[in-house]
HTML snippet that shows the backbone in 3Dmol.js (N, CA, C, O; Angstrom):
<script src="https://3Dmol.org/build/3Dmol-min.js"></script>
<div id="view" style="width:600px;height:400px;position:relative"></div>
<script>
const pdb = `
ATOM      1  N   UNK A   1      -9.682 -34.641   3.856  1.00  0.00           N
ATOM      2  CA  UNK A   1      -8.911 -35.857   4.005  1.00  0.00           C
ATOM      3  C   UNK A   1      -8.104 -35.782   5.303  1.00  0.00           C
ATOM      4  O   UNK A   1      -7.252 -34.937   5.579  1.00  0.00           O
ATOM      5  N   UNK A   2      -8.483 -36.730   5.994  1.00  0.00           N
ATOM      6  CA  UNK A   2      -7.507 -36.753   7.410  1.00  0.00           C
ATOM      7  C   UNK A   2      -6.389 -37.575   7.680  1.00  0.00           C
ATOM      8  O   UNK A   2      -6.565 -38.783   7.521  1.00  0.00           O
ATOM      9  N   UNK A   3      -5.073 -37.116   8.122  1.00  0.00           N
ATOM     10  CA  UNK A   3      -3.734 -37.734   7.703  1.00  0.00           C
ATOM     11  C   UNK A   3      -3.121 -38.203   8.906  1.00  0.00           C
ATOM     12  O   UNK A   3      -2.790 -37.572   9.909  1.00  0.00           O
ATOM     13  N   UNK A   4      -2.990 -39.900   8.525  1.00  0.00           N
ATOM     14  CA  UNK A   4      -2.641 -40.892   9.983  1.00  0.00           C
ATOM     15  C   UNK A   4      -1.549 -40.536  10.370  1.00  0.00           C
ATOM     16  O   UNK A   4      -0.576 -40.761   9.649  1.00  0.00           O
ATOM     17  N   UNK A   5      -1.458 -40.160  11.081  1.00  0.00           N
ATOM     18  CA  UNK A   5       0.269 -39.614  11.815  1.00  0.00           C
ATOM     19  C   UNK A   5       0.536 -41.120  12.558  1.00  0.00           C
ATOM     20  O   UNK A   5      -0.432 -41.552  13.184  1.00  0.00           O
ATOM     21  N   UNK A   6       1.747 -41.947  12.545  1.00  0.00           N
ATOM     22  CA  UNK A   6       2.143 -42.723  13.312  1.00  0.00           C
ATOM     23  C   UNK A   6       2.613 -42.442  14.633  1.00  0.00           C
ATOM     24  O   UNK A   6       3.330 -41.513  15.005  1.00  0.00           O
ATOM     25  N   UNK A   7       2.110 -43.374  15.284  1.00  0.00           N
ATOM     26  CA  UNK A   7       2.148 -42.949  17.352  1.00  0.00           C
ATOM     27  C   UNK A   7       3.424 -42.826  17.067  1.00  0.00           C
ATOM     28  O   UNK A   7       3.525 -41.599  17.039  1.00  0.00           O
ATOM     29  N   UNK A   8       4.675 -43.323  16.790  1.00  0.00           N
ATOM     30  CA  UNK A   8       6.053 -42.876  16.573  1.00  0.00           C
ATOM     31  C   UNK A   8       6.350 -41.765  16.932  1.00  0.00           C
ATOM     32  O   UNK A   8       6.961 -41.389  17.932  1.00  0.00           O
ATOM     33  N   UNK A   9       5.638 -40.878  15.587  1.00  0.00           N
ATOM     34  CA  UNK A   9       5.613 -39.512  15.623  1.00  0.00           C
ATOM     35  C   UNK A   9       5.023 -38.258  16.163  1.00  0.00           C
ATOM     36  O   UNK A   9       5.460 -37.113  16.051  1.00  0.00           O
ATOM     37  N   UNK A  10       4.008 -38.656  16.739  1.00  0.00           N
ATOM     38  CA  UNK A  10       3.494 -38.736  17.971  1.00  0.00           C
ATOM     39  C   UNK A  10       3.920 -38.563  19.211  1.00  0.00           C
ATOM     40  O   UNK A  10       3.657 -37.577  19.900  1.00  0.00           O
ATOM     41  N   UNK A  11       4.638 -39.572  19.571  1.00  0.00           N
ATOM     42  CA  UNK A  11       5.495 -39.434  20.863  1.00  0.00           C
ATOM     43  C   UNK A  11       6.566 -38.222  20.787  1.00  0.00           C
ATOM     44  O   UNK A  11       7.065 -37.504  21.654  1.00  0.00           O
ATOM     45  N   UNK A  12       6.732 -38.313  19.121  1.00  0.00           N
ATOM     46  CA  UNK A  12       7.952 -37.779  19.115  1.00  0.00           C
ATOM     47  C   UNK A  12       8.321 -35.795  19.230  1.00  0.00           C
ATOM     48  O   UNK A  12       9.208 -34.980  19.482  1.00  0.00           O
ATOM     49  N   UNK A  13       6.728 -35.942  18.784  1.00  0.00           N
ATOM     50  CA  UNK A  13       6.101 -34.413  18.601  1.00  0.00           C
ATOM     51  C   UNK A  13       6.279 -33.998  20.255  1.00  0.00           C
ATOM     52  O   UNK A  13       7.041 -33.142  20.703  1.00  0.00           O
ATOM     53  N   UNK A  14       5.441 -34.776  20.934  1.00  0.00           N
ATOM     54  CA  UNK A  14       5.207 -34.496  22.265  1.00  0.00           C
ATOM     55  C   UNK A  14       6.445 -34.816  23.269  1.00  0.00           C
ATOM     56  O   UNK A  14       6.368 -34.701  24.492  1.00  0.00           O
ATOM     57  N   UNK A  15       7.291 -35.126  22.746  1.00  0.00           N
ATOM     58  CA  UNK A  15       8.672 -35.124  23.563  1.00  0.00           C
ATOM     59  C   UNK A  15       9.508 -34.154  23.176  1.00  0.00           C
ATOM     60  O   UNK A  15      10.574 -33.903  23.739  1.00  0.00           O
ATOM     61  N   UNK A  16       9.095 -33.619  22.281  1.00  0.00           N
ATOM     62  CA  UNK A  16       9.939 -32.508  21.365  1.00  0.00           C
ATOM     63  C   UNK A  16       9.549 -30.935  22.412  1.00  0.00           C
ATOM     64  O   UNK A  16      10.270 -30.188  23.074  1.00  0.00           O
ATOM     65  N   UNK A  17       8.035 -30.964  22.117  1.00  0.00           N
ATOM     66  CA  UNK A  17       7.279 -30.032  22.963  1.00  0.00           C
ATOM     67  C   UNK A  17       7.752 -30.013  24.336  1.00  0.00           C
ATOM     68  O   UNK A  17       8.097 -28.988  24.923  1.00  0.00           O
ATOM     69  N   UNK A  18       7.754 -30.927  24.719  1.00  0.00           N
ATOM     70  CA  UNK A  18       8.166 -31.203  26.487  1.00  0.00           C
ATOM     71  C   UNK A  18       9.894 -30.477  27.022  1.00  0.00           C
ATOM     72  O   UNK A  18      10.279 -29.974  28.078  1.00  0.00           O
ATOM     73  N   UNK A  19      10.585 -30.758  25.665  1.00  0.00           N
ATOM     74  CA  UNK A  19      12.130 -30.235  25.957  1.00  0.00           C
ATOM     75  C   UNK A  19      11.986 -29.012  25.568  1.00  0.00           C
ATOM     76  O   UNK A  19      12.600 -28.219  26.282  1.00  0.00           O
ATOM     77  N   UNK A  20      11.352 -28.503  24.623  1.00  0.00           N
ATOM     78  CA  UNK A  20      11.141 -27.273  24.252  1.00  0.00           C
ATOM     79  C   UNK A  20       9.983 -26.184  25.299  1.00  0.00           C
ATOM     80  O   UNK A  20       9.308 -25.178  25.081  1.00  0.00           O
ATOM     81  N   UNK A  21      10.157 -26.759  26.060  1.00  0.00           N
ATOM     82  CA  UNK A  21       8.591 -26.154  27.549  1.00  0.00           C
ATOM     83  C   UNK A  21       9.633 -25.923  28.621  1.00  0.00           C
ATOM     84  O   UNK A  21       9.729 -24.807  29.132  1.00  0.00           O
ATOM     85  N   UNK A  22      10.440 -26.950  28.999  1.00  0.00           N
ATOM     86  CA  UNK A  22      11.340 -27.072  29.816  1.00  0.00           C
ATOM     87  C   UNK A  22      12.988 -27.220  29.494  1.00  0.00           C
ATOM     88  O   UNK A  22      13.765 -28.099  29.867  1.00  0.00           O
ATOM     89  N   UNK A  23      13.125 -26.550  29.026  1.00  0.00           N
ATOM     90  CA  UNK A  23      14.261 -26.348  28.491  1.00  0.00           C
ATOM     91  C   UNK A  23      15.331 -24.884  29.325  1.00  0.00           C
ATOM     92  O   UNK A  23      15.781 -23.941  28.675  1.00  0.00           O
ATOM     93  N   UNK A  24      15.491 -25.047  30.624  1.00  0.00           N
ATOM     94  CA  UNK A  24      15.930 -24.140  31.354  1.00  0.00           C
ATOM     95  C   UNK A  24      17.446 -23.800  30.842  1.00  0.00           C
ATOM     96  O   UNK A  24      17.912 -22.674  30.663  1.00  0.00           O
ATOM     97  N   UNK A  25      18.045 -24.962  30.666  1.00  0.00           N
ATOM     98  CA  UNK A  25      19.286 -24.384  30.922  1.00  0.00           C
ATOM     99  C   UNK A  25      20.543 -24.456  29.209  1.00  0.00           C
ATOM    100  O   UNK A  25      20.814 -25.532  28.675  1.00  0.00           O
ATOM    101  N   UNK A  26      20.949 -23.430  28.816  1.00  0.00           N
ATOM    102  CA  UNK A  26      21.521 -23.285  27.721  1.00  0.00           C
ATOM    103  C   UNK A  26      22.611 -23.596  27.064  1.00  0.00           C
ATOM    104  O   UNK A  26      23.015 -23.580  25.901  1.00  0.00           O
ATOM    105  N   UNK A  27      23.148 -24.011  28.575  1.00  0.00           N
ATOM    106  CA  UNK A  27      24.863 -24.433  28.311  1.00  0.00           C
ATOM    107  C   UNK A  27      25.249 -25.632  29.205  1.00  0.00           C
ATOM    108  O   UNK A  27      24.854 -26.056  30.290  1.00  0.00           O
ATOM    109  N   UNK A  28      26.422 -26.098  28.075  1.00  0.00           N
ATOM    110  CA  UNK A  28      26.249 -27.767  29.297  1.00  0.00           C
ATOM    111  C   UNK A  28      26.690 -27.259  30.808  1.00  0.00           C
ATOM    112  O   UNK A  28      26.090 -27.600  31.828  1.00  0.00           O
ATOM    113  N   UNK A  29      27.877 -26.360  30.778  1.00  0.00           N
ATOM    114  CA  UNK A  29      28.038 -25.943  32.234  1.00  0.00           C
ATOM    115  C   UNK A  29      27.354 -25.350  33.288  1.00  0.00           C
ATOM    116  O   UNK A  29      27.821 -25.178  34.414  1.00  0.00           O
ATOM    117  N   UNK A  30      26.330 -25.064  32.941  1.00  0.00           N
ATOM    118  CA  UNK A  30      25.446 -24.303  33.388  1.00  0.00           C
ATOM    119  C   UNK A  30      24.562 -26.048  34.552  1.00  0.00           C
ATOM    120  O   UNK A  30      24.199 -26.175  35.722  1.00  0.00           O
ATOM    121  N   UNK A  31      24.594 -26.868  33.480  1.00  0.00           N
ATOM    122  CA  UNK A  31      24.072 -28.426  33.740  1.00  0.00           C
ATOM    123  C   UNK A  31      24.768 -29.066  34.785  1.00  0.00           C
ATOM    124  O   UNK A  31      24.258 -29.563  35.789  1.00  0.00           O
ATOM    125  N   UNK A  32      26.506 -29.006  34.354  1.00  0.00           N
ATOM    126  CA  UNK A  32      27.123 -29.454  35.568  1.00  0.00           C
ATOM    127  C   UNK A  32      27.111 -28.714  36.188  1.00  0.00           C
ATOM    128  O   UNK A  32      27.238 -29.523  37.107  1.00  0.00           O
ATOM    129  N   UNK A  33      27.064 -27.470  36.865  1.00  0.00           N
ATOM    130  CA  UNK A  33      26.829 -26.205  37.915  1.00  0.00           C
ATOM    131  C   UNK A  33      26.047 -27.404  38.630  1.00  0.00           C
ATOM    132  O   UNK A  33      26.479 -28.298  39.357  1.00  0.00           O
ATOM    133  N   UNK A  34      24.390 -27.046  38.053  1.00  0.00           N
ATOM    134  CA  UNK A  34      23.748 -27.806  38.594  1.00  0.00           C
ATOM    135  C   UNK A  34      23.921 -29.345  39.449  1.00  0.00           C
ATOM    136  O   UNK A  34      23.943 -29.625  40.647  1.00  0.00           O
ATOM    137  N   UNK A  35      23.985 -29.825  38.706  1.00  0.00           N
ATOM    138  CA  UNK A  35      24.056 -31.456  38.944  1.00  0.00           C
ATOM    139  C   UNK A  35      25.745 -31.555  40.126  1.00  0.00           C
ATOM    140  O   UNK A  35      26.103 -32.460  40.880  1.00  0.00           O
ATOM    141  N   UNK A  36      26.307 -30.415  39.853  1.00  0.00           N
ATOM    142  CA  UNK A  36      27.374 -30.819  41.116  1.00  0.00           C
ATOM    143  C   UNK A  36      26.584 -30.379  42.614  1.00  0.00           C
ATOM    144  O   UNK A  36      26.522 -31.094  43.614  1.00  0.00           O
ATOM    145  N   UNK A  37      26.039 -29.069  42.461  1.00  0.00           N
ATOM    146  CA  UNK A  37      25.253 -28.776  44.042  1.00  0.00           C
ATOM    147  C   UNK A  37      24.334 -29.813  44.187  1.00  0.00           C
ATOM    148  O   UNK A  37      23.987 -30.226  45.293  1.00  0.00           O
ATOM    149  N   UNK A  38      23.798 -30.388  42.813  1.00  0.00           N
ATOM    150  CA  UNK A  38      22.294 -31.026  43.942  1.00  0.00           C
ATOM    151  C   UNK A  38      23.204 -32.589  44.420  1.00  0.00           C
ATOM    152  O   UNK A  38      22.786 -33.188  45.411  1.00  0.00           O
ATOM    153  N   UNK A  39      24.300 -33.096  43.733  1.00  0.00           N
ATOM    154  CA  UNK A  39      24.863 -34.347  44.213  1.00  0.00           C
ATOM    155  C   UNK A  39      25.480 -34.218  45.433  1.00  0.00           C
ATOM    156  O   UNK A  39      25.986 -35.262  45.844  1.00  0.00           O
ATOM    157  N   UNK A  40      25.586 -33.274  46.119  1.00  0.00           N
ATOM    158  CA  UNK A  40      26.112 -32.858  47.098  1.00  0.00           C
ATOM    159  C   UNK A  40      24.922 -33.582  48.745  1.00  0.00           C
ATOM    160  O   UNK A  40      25.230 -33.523  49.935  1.00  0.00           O
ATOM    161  N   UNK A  41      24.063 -33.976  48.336  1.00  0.00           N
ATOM    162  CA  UNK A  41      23.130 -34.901  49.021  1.00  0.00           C
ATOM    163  C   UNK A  41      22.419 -35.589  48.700  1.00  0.00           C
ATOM    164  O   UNK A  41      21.865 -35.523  47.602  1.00  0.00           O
ATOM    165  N   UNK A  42      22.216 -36.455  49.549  1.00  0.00           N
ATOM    166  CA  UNK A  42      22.052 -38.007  49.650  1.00  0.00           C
ATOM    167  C   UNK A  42      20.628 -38.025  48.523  1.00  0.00           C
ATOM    168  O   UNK A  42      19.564 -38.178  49.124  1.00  0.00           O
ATOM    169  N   UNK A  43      20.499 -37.880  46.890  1.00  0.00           N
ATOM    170  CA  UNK A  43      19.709 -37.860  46.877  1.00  0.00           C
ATOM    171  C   UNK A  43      19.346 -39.078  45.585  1.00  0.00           C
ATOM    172  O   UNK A  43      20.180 -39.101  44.680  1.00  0.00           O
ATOM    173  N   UNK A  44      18.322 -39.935  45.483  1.00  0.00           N
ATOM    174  CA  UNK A  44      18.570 -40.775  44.425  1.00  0.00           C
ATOM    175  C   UNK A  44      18.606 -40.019  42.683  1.00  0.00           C
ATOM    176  O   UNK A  44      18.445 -38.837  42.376  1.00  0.00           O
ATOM    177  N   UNK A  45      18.755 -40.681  42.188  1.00  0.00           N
ATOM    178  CA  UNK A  45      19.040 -40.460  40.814  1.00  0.00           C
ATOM    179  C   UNK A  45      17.912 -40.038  39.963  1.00  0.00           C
ATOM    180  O   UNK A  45      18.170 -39.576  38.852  1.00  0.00           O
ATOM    181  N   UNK A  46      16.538 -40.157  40.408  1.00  0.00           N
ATOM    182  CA  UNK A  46      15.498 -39.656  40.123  1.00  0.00           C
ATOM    183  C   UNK A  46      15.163 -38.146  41.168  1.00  0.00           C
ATOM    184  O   UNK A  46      14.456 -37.313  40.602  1.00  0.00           O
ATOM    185  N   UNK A  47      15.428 -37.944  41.987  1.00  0.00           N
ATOM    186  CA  UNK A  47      15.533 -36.969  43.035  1.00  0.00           C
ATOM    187  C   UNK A  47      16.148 -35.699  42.086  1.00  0.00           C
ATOM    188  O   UNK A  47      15.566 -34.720  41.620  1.00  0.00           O
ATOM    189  N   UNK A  48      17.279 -36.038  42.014  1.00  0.00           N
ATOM    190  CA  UNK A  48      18.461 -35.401  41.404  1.00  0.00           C
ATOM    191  C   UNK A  48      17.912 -34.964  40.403  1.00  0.00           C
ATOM    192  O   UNK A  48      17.626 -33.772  40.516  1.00  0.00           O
ATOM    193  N   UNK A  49      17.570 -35.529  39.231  1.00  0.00           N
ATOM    194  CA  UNK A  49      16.842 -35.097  38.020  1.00  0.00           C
ATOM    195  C   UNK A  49      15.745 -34.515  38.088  1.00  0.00           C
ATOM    196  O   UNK A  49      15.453 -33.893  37.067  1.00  0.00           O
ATOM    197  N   UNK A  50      15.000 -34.479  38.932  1.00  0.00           N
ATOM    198  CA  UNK A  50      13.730 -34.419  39.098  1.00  0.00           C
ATOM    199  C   UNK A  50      13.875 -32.684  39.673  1.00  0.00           C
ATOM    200  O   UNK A  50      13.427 -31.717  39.057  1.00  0.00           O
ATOM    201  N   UNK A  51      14.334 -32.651  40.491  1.00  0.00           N
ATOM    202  CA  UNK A  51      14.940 -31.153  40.734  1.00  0.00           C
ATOM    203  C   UNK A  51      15.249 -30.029  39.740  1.00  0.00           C
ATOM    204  O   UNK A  51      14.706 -28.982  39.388  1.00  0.00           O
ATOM    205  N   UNK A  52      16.684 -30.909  39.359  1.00  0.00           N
ATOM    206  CA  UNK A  52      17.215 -30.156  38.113  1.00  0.00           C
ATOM    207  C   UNK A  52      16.681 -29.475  37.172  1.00  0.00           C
ATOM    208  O   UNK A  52      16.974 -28.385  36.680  1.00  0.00           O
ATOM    209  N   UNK A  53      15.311 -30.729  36.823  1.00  0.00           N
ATOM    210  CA  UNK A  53      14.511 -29.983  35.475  1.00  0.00           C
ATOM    211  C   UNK A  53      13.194 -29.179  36.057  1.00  0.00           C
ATOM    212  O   UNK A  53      12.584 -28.441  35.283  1.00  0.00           O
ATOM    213  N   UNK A  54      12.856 -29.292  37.117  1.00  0.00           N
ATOM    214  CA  UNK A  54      11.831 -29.123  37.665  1.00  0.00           C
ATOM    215  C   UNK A  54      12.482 -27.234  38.232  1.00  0.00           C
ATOM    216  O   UNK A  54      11.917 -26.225  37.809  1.00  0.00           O
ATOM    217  N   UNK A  55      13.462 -27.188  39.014  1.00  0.00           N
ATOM    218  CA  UNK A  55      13.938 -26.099  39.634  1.00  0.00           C
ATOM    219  C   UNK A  55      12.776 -25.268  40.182  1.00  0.00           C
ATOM    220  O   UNK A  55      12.093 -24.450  39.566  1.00  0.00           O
ATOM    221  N   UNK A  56      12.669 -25.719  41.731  1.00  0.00           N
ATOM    222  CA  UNK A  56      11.685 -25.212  42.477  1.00  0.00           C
ATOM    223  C   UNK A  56      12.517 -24.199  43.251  1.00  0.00           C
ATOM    224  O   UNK A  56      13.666 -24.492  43.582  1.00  0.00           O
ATOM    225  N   UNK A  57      11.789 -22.587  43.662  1.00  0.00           N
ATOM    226  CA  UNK A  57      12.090 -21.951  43.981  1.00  0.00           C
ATOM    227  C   UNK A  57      12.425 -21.541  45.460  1.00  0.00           C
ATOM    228  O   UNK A  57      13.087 -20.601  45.900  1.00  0.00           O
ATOM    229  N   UNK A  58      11.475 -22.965  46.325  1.00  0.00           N
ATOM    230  CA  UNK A  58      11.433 -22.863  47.809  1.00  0.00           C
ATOM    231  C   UNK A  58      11.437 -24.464  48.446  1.00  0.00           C
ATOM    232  O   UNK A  58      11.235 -25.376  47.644  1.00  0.00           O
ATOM    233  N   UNK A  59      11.595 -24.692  49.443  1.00  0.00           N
ATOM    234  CA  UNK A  59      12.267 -25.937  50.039  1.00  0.00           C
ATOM    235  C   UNK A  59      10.886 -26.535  49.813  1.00  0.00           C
ATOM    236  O   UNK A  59      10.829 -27.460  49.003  1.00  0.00           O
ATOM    237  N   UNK A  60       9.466 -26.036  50.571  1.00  0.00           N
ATOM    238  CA  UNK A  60       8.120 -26.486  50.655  1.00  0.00           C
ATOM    239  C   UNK A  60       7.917 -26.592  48.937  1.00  0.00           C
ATOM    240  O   UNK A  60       7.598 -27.740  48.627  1.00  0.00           O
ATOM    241  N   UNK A  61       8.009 -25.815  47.950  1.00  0.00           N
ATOM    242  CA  UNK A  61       7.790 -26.332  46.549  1.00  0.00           C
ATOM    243  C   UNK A  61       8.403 -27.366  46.204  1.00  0.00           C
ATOM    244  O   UNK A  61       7.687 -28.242  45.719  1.00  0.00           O
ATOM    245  N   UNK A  62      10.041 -27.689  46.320  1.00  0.00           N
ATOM    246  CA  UNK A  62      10.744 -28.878  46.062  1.00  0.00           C
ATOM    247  C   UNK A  62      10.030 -30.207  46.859  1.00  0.00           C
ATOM    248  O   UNK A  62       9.816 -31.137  46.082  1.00  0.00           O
ATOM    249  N   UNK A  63       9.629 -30.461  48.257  1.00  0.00           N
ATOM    250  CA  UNK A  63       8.756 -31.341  48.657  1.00  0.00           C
ATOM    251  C   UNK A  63       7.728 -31.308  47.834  1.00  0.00           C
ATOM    252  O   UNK A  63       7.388 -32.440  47.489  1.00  0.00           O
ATOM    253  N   UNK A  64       7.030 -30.359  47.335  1.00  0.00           N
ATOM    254  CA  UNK A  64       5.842 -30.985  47.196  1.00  0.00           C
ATOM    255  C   UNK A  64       6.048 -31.280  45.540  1.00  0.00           C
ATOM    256  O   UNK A  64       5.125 -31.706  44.846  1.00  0.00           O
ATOM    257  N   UNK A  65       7.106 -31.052  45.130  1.00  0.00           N
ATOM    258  CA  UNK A  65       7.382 -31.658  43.885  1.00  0.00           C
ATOM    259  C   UNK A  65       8.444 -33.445  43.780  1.00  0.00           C
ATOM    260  O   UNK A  65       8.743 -34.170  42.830  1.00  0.00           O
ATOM    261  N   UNK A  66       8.651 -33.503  44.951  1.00  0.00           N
ATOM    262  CA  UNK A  66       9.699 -34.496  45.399  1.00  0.00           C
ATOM    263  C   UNK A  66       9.209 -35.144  46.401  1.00  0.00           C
ATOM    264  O   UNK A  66      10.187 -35.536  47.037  1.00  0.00           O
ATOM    265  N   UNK A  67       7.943 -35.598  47.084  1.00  0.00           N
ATOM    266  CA  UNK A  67       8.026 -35.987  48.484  1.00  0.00           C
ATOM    267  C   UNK A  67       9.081 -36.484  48.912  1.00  0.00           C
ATOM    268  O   UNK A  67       9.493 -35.936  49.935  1.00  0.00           O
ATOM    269  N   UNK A  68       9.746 -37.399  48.489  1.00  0.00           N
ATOM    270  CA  UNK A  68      10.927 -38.467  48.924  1.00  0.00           C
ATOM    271  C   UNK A  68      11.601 -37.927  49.258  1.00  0.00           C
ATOM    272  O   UNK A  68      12.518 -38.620  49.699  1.00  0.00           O
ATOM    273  N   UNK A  69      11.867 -36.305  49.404  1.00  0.00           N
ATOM    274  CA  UNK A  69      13.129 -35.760  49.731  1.00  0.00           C
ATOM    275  C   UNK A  69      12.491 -35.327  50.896  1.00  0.00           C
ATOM    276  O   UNK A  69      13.104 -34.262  50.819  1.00  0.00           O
ATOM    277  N   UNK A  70      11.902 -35.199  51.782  1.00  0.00           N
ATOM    278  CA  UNK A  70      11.252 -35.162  53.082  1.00  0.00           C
ATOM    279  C   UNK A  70      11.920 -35.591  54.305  1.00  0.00           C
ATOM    280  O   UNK A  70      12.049 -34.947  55.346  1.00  0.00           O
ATOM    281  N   UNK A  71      12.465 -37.166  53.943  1.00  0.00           N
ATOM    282  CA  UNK A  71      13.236 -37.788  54.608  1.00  0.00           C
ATOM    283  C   UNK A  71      14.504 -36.841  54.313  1.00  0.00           C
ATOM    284  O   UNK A  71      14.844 -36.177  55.292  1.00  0.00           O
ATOM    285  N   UNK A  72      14.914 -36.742  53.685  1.00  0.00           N
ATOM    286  CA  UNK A  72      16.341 -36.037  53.525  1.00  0.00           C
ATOM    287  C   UNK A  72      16.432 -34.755  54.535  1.00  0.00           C
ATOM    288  O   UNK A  72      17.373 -34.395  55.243  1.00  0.00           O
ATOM    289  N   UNK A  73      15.154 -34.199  54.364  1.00  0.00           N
ATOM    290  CA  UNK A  73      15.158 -32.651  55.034  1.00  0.00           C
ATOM    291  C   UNK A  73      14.551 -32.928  56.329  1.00  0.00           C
ATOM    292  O   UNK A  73      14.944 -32.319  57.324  1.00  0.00           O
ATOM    293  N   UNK A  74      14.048 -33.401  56.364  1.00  0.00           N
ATOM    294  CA  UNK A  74      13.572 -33.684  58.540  1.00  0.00           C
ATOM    295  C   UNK A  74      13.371 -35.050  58.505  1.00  0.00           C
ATOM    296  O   UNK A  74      12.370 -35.753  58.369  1.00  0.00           O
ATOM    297  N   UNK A  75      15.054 -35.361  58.724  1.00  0.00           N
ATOM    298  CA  UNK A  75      15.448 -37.142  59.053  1.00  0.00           C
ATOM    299  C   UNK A  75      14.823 -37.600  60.649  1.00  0.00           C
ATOM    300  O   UNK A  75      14.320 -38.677  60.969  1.00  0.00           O
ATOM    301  N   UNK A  76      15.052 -36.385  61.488  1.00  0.00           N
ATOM    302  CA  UNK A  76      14.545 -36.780  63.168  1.00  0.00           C
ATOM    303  C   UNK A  76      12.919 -37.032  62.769  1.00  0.00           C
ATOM    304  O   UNK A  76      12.200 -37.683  63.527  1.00  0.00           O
ATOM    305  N   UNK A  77      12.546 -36.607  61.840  1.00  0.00           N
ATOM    306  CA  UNK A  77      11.141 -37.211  62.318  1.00  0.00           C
ATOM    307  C   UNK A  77      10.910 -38.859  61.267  1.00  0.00           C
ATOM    308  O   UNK A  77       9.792 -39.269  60.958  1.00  0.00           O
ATOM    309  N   UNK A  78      11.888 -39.391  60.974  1.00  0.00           N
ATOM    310  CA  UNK A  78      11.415 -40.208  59.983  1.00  0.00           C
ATOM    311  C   UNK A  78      12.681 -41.662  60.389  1.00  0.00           C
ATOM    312  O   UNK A  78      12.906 -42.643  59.681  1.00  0.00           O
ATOM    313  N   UNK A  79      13.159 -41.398  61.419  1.00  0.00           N
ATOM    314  CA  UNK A  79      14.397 -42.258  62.297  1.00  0.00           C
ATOM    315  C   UNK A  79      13.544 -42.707  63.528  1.00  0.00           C
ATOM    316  O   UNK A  79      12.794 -41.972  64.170  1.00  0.00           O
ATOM    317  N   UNK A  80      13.778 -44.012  63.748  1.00  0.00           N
ATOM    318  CA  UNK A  80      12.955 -44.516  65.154  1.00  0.00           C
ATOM    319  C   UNK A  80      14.126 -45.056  66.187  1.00  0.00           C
ATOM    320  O   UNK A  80      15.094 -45.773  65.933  1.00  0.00           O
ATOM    321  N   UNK A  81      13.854 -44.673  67.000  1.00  0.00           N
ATOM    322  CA  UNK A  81      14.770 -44.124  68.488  1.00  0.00           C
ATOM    323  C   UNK A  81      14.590 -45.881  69.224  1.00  0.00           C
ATOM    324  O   UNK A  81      13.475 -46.195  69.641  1.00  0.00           O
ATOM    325  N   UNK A  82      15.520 -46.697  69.297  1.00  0.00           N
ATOM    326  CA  UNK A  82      14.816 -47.727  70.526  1.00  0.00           C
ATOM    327  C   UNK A  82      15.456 -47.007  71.894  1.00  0.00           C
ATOM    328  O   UNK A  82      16.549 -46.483  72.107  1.00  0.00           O
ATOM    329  N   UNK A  83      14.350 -47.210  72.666  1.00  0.00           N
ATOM    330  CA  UNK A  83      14.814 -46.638  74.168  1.00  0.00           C
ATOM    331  C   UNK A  83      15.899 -47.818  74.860  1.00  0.00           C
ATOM    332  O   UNK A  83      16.387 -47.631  75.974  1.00  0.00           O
TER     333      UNK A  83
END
`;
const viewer = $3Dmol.createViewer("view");
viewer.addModel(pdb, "pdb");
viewer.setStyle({}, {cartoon: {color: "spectrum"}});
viewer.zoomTo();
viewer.render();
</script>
């Protein structure tokens, strides 16, 4: 006999799994630690998070987990000069 699980529960399994995979940090301060250094630049609100939970170990890993932060880190090449 095979037993209908509702997509509900479903989602709910697999969001459960997802915090429980990535689940770095143990203490809320440990969170604001975080979230005070990375606000410390210009970065949007998905940037910011995206970091946080992600925590890449090297500037080239954080790009390639973030492109958008590219601009942030080599602005001279992404600024147009009128002569």
């Amino acid at each position: 006999m095979r037993l209908c699980i509702p997509f509900s529960c479903r989602v709910f399994e697999k969001s459960l799994q997802y915090v429980k995979r990535f689940n770095r940090y143990k203490n809320p301060d440990a969170v604001r630690q975080v979230r005070e250094i990375l606000s410390r630049y210009e970065l949007a609100e998905f940037e910011l998070c995206a970091l946080g939970n992600l925590c890449p170990e090297t500037l080239e890993e954080a790009i390639a987990m973030v492109p958008s932060i590219k601009v942030l880190v080599f602005p001279s090449q992404y600024t147009h000069h009128e002569n």
